[in-house]
Each structure stands twice: as C-alpha cells, then as structure tokens.
C-alpha positions as CSV (number, residue, x, y, z in Angstrom):
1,X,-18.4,-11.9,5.1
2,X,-19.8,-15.2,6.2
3,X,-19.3,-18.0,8.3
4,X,-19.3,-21.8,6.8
5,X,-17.6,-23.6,9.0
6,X,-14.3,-23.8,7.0
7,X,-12.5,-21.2,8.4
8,X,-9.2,-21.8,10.5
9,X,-9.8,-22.8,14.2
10,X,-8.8,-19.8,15.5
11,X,-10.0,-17.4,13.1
12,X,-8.4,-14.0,15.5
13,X,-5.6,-15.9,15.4
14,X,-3.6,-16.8,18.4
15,X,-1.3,-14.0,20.0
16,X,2.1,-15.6,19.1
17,X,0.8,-15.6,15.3
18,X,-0.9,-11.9,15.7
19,X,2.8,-10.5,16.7
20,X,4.7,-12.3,13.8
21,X,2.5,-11.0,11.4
22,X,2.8,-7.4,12.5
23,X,6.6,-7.8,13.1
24,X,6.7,-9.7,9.7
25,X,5.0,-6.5,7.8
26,X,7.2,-3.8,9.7
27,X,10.3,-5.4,9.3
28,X,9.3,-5.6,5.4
29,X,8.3,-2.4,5.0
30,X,10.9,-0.8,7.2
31,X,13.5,-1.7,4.1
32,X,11.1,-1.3,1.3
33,X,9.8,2.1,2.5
34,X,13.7,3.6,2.8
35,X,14.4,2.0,-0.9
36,X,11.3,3.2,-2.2
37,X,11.2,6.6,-1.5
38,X,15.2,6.8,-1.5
39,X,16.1,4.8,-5.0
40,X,14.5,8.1,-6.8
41,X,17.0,10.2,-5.3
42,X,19.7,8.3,-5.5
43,X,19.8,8.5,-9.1
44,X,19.0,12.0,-9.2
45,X,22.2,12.6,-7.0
46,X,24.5,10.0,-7.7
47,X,23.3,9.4,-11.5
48,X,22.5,12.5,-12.4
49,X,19.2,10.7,-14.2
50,X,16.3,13.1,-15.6
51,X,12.6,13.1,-13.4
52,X,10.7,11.5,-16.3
53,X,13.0,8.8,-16.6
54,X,13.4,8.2,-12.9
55,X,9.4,7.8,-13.0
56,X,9.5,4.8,-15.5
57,X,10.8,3.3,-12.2
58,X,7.3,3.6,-10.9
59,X,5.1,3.8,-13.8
60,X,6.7,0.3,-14.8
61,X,5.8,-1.0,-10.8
62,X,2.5,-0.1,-11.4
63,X,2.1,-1.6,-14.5
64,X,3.4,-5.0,-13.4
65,X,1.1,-4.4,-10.4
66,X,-1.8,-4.4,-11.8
67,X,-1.2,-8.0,-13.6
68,X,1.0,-9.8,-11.0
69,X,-1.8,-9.0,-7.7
70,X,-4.8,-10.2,-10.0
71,X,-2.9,-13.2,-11.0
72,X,-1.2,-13.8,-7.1
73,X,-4.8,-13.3,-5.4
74,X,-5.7,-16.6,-7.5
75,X,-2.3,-18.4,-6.8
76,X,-2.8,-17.4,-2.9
77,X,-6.3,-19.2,-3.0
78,X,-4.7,-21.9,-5.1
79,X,-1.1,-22.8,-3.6
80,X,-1.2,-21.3,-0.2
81,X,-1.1,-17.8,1.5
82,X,2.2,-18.7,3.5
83,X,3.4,-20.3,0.5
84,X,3.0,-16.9,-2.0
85,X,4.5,-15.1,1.8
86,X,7.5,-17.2,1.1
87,X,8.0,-16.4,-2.6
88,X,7.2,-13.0,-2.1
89,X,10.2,-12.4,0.9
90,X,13.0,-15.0,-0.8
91,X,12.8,-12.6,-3.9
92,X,12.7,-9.6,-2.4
93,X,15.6,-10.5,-0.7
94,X,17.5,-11.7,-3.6
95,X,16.4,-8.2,-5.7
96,X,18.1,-6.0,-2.6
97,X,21.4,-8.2,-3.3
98,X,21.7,-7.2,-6.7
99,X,21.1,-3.6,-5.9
100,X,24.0,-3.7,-3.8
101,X,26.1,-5.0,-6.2
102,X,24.9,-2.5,-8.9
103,X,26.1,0.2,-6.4
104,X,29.0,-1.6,-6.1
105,X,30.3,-1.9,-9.5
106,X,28.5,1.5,-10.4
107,X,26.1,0.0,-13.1
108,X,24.1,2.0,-15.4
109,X,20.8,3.5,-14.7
110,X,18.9,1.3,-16.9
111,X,19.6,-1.9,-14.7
112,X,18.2,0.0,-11.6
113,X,15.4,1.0,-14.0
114,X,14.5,-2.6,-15.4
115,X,15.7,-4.1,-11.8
116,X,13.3,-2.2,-8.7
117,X,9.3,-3.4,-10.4
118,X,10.4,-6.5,-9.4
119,X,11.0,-5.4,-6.3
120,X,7.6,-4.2,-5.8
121,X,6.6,-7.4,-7.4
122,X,7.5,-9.5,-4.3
123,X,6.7,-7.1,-2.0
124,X,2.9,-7.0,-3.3
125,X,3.0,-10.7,-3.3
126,X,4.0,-10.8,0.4
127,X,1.6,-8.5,1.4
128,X,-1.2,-9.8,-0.7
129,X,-0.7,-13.0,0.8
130,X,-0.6,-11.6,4.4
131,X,-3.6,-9.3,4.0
132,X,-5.7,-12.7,2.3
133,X,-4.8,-14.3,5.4
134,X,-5.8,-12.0,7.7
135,X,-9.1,-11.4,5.9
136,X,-10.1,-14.5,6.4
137,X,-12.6,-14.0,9.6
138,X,-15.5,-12.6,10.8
139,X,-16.6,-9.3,10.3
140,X,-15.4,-7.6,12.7
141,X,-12.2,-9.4,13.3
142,X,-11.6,-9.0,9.9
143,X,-11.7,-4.7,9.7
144,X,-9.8,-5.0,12.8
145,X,-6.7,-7.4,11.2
146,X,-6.4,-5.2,8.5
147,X,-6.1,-2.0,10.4
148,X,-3.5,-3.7,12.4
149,X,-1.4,-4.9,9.1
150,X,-1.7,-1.3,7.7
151,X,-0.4,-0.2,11.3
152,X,2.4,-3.0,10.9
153,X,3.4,-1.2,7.4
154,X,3.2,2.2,8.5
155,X,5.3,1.8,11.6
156,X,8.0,0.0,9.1
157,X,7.4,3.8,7.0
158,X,7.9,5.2,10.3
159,X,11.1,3.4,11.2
160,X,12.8,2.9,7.5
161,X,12.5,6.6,5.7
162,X,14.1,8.3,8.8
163,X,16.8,5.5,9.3
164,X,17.5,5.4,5.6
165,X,18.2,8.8,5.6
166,X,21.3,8.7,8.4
167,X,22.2,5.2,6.7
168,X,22.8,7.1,3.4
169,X,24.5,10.5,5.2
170,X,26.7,8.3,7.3
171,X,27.2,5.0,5.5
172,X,25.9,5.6,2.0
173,X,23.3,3.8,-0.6
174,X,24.8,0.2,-0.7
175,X,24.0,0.3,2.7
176,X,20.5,1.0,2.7
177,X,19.7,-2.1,0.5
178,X,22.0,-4.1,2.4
179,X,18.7,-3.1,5.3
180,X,16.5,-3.9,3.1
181,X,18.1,-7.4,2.8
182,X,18.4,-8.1,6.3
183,X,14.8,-7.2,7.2
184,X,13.8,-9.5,4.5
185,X,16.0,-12.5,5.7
186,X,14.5,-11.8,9.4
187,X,11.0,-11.6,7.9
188,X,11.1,-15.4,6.5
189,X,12.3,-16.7,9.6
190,X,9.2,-14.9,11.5
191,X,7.1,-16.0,8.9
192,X,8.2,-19.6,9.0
193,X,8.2,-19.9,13.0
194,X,5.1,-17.9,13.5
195,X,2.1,-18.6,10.9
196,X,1.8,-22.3,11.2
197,X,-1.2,-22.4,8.6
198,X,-1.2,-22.6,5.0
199,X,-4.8,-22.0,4.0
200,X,-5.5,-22.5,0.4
201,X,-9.1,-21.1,-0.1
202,X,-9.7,-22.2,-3.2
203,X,-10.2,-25.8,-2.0
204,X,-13.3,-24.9,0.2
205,X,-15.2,-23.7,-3.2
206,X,-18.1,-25.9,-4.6
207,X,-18.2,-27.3,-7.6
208,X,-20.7,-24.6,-8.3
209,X,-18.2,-21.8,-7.2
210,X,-15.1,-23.5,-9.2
211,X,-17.4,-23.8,-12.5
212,X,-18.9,-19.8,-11.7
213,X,-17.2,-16.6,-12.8
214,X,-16.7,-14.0,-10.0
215,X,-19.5,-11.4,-9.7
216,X,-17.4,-8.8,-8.9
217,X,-17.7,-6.6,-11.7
218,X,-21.4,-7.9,-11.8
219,X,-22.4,-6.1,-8.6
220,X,-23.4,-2.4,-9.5
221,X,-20.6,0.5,-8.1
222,X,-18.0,-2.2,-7.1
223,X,-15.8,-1.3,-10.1
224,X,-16.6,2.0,-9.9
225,X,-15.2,1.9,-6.4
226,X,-12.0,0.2,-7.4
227,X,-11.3,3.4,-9.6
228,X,-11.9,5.2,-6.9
229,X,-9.6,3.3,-5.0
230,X,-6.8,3.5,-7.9
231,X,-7.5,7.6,-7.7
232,X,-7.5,7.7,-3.8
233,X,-3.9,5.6,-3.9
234,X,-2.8,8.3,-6.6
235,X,-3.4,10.6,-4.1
236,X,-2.4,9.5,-1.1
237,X,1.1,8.4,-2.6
238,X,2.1,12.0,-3.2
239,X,3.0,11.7,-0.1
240,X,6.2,9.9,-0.9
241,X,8.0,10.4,-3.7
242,X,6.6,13.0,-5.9
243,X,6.6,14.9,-2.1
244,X,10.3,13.6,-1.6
245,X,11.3,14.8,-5.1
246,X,9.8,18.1,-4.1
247,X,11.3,18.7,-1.2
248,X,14.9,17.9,-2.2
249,X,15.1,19.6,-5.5
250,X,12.5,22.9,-4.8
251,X,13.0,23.4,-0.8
252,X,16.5,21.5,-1.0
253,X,15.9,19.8,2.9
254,X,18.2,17.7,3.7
255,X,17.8,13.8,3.5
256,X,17.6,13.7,7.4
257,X,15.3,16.4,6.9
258,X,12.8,14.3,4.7
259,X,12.9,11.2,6.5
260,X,11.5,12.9,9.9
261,X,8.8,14.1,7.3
262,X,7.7,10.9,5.5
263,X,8.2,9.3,8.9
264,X,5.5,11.4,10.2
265,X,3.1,9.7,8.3
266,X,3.9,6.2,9.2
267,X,3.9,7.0,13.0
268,X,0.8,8.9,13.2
269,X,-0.7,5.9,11.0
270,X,0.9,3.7,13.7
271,X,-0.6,5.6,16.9
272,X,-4.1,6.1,15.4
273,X,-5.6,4.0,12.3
274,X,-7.1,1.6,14.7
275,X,-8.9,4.0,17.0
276,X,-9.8,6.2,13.9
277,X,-11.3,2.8,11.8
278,X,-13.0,1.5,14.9
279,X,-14.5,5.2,14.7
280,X,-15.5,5.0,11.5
281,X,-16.6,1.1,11.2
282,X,-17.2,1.2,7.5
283,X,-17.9,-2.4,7.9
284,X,-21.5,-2.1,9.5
285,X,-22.9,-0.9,6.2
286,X,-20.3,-0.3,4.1
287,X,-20.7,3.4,4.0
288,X,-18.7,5.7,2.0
289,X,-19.2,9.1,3.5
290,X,-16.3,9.0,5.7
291,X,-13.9,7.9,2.8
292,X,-15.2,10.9,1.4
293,X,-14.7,13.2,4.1
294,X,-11.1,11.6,4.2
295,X,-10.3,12.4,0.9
296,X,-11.2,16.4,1.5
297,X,-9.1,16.3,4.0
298,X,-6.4,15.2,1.8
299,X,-6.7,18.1,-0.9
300,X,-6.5,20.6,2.3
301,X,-3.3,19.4,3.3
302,X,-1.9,19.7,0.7
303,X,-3.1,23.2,0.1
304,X,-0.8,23.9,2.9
305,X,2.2,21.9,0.8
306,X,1.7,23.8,-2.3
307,X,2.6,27.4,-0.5
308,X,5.2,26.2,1.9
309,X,9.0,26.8,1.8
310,X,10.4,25.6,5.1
311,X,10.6,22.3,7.2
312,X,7.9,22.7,9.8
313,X,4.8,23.6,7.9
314,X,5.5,20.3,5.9
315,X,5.2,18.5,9.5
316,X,1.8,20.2,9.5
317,X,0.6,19.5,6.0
318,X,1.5,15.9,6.3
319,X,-0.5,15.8,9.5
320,X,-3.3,16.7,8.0
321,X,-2.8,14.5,4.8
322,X,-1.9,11.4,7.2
323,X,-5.4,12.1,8.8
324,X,-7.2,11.9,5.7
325,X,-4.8,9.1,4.3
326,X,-6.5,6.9,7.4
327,X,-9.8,7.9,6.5
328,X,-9.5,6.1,3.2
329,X,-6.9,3.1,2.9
330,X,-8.6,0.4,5.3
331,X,-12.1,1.4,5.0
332,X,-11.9,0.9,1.3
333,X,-9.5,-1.7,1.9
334,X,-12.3,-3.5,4.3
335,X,-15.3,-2.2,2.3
336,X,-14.1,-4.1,-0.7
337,X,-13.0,-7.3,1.6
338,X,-16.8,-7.2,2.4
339,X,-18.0,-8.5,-1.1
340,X,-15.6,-11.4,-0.5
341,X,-16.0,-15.1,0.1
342,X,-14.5,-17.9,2.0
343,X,-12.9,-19.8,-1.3
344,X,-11.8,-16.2,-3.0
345,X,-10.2,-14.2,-0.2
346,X,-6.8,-14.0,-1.9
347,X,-9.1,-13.0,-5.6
348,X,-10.3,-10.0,-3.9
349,X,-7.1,-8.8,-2.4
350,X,-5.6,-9.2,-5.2
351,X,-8.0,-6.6,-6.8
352,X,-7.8,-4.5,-4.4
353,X,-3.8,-3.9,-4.3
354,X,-3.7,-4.5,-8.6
355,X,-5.8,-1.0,-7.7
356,X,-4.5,0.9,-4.8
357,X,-0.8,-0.2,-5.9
358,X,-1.3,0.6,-9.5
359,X,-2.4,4.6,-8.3
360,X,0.7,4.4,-6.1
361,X,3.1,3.6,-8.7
362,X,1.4,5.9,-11.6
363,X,1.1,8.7,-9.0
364,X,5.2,8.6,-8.2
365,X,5.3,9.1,-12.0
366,X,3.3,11.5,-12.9
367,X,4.5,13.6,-10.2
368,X,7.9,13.4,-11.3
369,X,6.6,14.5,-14.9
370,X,4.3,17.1,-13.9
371,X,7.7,19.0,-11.7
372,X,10.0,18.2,-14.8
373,X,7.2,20.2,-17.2
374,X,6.4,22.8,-14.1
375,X,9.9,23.8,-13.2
376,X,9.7,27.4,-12.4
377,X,6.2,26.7,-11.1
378,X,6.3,23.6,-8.6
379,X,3.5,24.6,-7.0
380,X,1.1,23.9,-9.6
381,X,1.7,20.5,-9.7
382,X,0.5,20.4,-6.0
383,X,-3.1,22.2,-7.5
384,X,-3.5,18.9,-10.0
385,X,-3.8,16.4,-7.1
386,X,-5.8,18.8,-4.9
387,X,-8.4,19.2,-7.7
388,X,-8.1,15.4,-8.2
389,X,-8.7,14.7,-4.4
390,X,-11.9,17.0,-4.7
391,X,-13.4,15.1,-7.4
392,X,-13.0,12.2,-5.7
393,X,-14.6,13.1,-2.6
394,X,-17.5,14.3,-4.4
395,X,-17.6,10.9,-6.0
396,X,-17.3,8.7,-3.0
397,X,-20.3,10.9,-1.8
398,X,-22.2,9.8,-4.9
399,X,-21.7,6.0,-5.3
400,X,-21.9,5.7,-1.0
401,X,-25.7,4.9,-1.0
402,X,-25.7,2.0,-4.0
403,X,-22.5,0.0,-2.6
404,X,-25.0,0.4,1.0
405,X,-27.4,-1.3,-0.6
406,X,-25.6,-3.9,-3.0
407,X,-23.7,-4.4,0.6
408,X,-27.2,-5.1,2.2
409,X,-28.3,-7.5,-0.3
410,X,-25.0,-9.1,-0.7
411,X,-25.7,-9.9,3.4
412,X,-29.0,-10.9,2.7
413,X,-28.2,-13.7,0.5
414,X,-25.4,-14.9,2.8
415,X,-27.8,-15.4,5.2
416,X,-30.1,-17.4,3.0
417,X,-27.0,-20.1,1.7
C-alpha cells in the first residue's frame, strides 16, 4: 500500500460510517446467506428438481462472476464505489421481488435457474464496491477493514441460515425472499445516510498509469496465488451448500437443524476473525504459511464430516473448518490487496472476488454432482475436497517465500515514487 496524499481525509473512516458499513454488509448477507444456501433445497423439496441441474444454479453464478467482478472493479474505480454500492443493492432487491412472485404463481424451475446468477451478480457488485472502499488506507487500517467486513458478512450467515430455516418451517419460501427484500431496501437507506464519499480511484492515476497495463499478472506467483485463492474458495464453500445438500438428503436434519449448523460458522467468524488476523498479520510480509496451515485445518474438519451421522459432530467439524476458513479468506484477501494502488483499488478487488466467488460457485456445483454420481457412497465425495485442501496447503507452502519477496520489492519501489 502507499500513501500519496490522495486518499480520503479520514482514511479509518469516521465511526458513524464504520457502523453503516458493517450494518450495511450484515443486513445484505443476512438475506443472501438464507436464499443461497436455502434456494437449492427448495427446489429439491418443493420442485422435485435433480442435484446436477440444481448446480447449474451455481456453476452459472460463478461463471458470470468471474466476468462481472473484473469488469465492476474497473467501473468502481471509474463511476464511484457508492455509486456500483447502489446498483448492486437496487437490483438485488428487485431479483428477491421476482422470486417471490415465481413462488407465487408456482413458475417453472428454469426461471429460478436463469433468475438467482443475477442475484449473485448484484450482490458481488455491492460487496466489491464496499470492500474497494474500505481498502483504500494504510496498511494496517486496511487488513483491519477487511476483517471487519468479512465479520459484517459472517454475522449476516450467522443471523440469515438459522432464521431462514424457521421462516421456511413456519411461514414458508415466499417469505424468506420477501427477507431478503427487506434487508436490501434497509441496506440502501444505510448506505445512502452513512457513506458520504464517492471515491472514484481511477481519477487519481497519471497519465502514465491510465496509458500502462496492470502488472498484475506480471509480478511472479501473484496469479498463481489467485488459483490458489479460486481452490481455497472451492473449499471453503463446502461448507454451504454441497454440506446443506448433504445433510438433508444423507443425514435427513431437519431445516432448523441445518441452519444452527451453517450458522456456526458465521458466528464463530463473527467472534474471532479479527483477533485470529491481527494474530496472523499476513500484511507485514505477506507470508503464506499460515494460509497454509489454515487450509490443513480445513481437510481435517472435514475428515470428521465424511464419517458422521448425527447433528452434534457436525457442530464440531464445522468448528474446526470455520477455524481454518479464518485462516485463509482475509489473509489472502489482504495479501492480494497488498499489490494494490491508490488509482486501481476497485481492479484488484475485483480480481480477487472474480476468484474466490468463481470457486464458491463451481464448488456448490460440483458438490451437487459428485453426491448425484456417489449416491450409495456420500462419503467419498467429502475425500475429493479433503485431498484438494491438502494439495493446496502444500502449495501455499511453496509459492509463500517468492510472493515475500515480490511483496518486499513491490514496497521497495513504493518507497522510491
């Protein structure tokens, strides 16, 4: 990160703004966590719609992903982070509307199908723009914001899978996008009362730095890195759905029972990702060992998923896998921000989440297809991602010591502009 001058007065932002962008994030993610992991079973229950084709769901999210958060880190530089906040909220909004009236008139699968990447669409946007803005000071302020906004999302996981699961028993599915509408709605009006900036980074660039090409991909291990980080996300999202999926068809818990489980990651990610990234501090070096070490973790928590049958040792194994999940979304969220500028905040964000959200979405998919082909032998599925999980801890242990020193000069030549 470096420090020209052109950065927002207050670049920790004020304490009004600090609690409207963590309410703004939870109340977003509180109805896009309970229709995301919820829409899949709804039209395994109510439709009666195969695995593989409830995965195009998220295979087509990813897809659009990928594109849309390369192309929206550009627009956030160019037209504004609060204004791409803006788009991304008004839409989701509108796309929760006509999920209600899908339930309503009982449409056909292929509308929910074609209808929910959208859905992730918007939300990516909002919290593309969000994260750009908050990535936008020093250093340390900088690791610190983004812990907080992951916090932010995770307590809205926390809050939205265990509600949406008594909305649905008691009130049913129309009603759980009917939340996701209203936290939307109330997330534009926090948004419009409490970030007063507009920052459009692309306006700070040089003529030099309008004319130049990024040098991401030109700094050795920083792509690799992103595959990692597309890997890790495939990971770490078999926590939701594919784990959802799992535990309704194989174990057959109730939808109470999942939502207690899936919101057992978001509040343990709520209570201790800040104390466990200020532990880690991947932004004095840019280290990867701990990501690593995160990332083990992961494969042995779900070790314990693969053999369980029963509601509490799934509290346990998604303890564990929480733990690890900490170890690696912000510090490779932050270690990636590092290679950043002032005039391309929103670019790099944007690669970052095309990544991370394009694992998440293929990983709900090919979870879905690997149960569908392993029917009689669920367990094996689980083995995949833990063998996936090791390999990728063996390769954040092997790329840690270039990105440490393409980090180091990357510093070094701040210093010297």
């Amino acid at each position: 990160m470096i420090s020209d001058g052109s950065r927002l007065p207050s670049s920790g932002g004020a304490f009004g703004e600090k609690l409207a962008i963590f309410l703004s994030i939870t109340l977003v993610y509180t109805g896009f966590s309970a229709a995301y992991l919820f829409i899949s079973l709804f039209l395994l229950q109510q439709k009666n719609a195969p695995l593989p084709e409830i995965g195009i769901i998220y295979l087509a999210t990813g897809g659009i992903d990928i594109l849309v958060q390369t192309i929206g880190g550009r627009l956030s530089d160019r037209l504004g982070t609060k204004t791409v906040m803006s788009v991304g909220l008004l839409g989701s909004a509108a796309i929760y509307f006509l999920f209600i009236l899908f339930i309503l008139t009982d449409s056909p699968v292929f509308l929910y199908i074609a209808t929910f990447p959208i859905l992730g669409l918007f939300g990516g946007l909002f919290q593309l723009a969000l994260s750009s803005y908050v990535s936008d000071r020093e250093k340390d302020e900088m690791a610190g914001g983004l812990s907080q906004l992951y916090v932010g999302l995770n307590f809205g996981f926390t809050i939205g899978p265990i509600t949406g699961g008594f909305v649905i028993s008691y009130l049913g599915y129309s009603y759980l996008f009917l939340m996701g509408l209203l936290t939307s709605v109330a997330a534009i009006f926090v948004i419009m009362l409490g970030v007063m900036a507009n920052p459009k980074y692309a306006e700070r660039a040089t003529e030099t730095q309008r004319l130049g090409k990024t040098k991401i991909f030109r700094r050795k291990g920083v792509f690799t890195l992103l595959i990692l980080v597309f890997v890790s996300w495939f990971v770490i999202s078999y926590q939701a759905v594919p784990l959802s999926i799992f535990e309704s068809k194989f174990l057959v818990l109730t939808s109470i029972e999942i939502g207690i489980v899936l919101s057992t990651n978001g509040f343990l990610i709520t209570v201790f990702q800040v104390p466990i990234s200020k532990l880690i501090r991947v932004e004095e070096k840019g280290t990867l060992i701990p990501i690593a070490l995160g990332s083990a973790i992961m494969a042995a928590g779900y070790a314990i998923i693969s053999f369980s049958h029963t509601f509490l040792p799934m509290i346990l194994a998604i303890a564990i896998t929480t733990l690890g999940e900490m170890m690696i979304a912000v510090p490779t969220q932050v270690v990636i921000t590092l290679f950043s500028k002032s005039h391309n905040r929103g670019q790099y964000q944007g690669y970052y989440f095309a990544f991370s959200r394009g694992g998440a979405s293929f990983s709900s998919f090919a979870g879905l297809l690997l149960f569908s082909y392993f029917l009689n032998h669920a367990q094996y599925a689980w083995y995949i991602v833990i063998l996936i999980a090791l390999l990728a801890a063996m390769a954040y242990s092997i790329l840690s010591p270039t990105i440490m020193r393409e980090y180091s000069a990357f510093s070094k030549q701040d210093l010297s502009n």
